[in-house]
N, C-alpha and C positions, 0 to 999 in steps of 0.2 A: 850748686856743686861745681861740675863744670872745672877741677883741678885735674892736674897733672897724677892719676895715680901709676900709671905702669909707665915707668922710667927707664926703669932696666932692663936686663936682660928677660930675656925667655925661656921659660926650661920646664918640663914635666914635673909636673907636680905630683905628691905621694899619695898614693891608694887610700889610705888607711887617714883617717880623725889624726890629726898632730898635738899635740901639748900647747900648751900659751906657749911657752920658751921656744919650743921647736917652732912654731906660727914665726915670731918674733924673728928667729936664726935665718930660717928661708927667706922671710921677705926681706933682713937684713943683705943677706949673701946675693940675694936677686936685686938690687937696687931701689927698691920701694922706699918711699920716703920715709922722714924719721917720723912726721907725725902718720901716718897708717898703721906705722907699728902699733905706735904708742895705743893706740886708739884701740885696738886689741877687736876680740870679736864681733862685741857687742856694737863696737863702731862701726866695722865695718856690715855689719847689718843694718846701722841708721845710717849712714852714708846711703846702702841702694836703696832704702826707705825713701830718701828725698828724691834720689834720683826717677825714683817710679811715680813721687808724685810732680815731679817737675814734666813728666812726660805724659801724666792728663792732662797738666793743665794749658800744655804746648810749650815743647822744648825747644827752647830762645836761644840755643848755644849754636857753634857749627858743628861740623862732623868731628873733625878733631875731641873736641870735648866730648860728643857722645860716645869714642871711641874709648876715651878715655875713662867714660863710665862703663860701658858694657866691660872693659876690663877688671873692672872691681866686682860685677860678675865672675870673672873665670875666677880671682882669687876666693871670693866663695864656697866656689863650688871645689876649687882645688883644695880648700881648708877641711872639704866634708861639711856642710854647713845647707848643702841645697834644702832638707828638711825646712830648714828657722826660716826658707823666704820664700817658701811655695806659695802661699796667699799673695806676695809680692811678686814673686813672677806670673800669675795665673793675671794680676791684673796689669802688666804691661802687654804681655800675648795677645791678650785680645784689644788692646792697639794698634798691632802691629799688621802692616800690610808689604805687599811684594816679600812673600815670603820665600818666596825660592831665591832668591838676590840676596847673595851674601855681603856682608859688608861689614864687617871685621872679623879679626879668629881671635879669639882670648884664649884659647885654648887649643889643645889638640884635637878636640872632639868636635862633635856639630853640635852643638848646645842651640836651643830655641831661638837667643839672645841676640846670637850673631845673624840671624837673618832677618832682611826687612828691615822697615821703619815706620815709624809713629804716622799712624793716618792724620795726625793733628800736629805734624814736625810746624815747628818755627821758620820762620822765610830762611834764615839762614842755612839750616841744616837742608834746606830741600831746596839749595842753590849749590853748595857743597856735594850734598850727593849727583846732582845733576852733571856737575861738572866733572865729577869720576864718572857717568858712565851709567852710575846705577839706576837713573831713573829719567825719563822722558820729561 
């Protein structure tokens, strides 16, 4: 995975389940890429699909990239969509260590996502985090 999804700006996202079109208009208006769009829900559901198995099998990316994944979390969840990847987040969670050590916000909220990292990170990412700070 490992691309650039959140590009653009930042901005609260809507309570309420949105339309394809409405999906489409916001990440349009937000700066999301044109393939994200495109890719519509069901993508962005296999998209964190890989992302969660790239992070059993040890994620090889730096922090940048990771960051840039747990982003494609918040739009999930800002879509209304946590339901479709609960089985996928149940098994990144229990991954994940230093949990109280935030280390990205995709959202406004404190979502599970953004705290910690992968007990099994790639040398890179846990050269990366070390060098922020977040980890010994």
């Amino acid at each position: 995975m490992a691309n650039a999804i959140f590009s653009g700006k930042r901005a609260d996202g809507p309570t309420d389940a949105m339309t394809d079109e409405e999906m489409a208009t916001y990440l349009r208006e937000n700066g999301y890429p044109e393939h994200v769009i495109r890719a519509g829900r069901a993508g962005l559901i296999e998209r964190w699909r890989k992302f969660v198995g790239e992070v059993e099998r040890g994620y090889k990316f730096g922090l940048e990239d990771y960051r840039n994944d747990l982003d494609l979390r918040g739009i999930i969840s800002m879509l209304g969509m946590d339901a479709e990847v609960r089985d996928l987040d149940q098994r990144l969670e229990a991954l994940l260590i230093e949990r109280h050590k935030r280390i990205w916000e995709s959202s406004g909220a404190s979502p599970f996502w953004d705290f910690g990292y992968p007990a099994n990170a790639g040398k890179q990412l846990l050269e990366d985090i070390k060098n922020e700070g977040l980890a010994q």
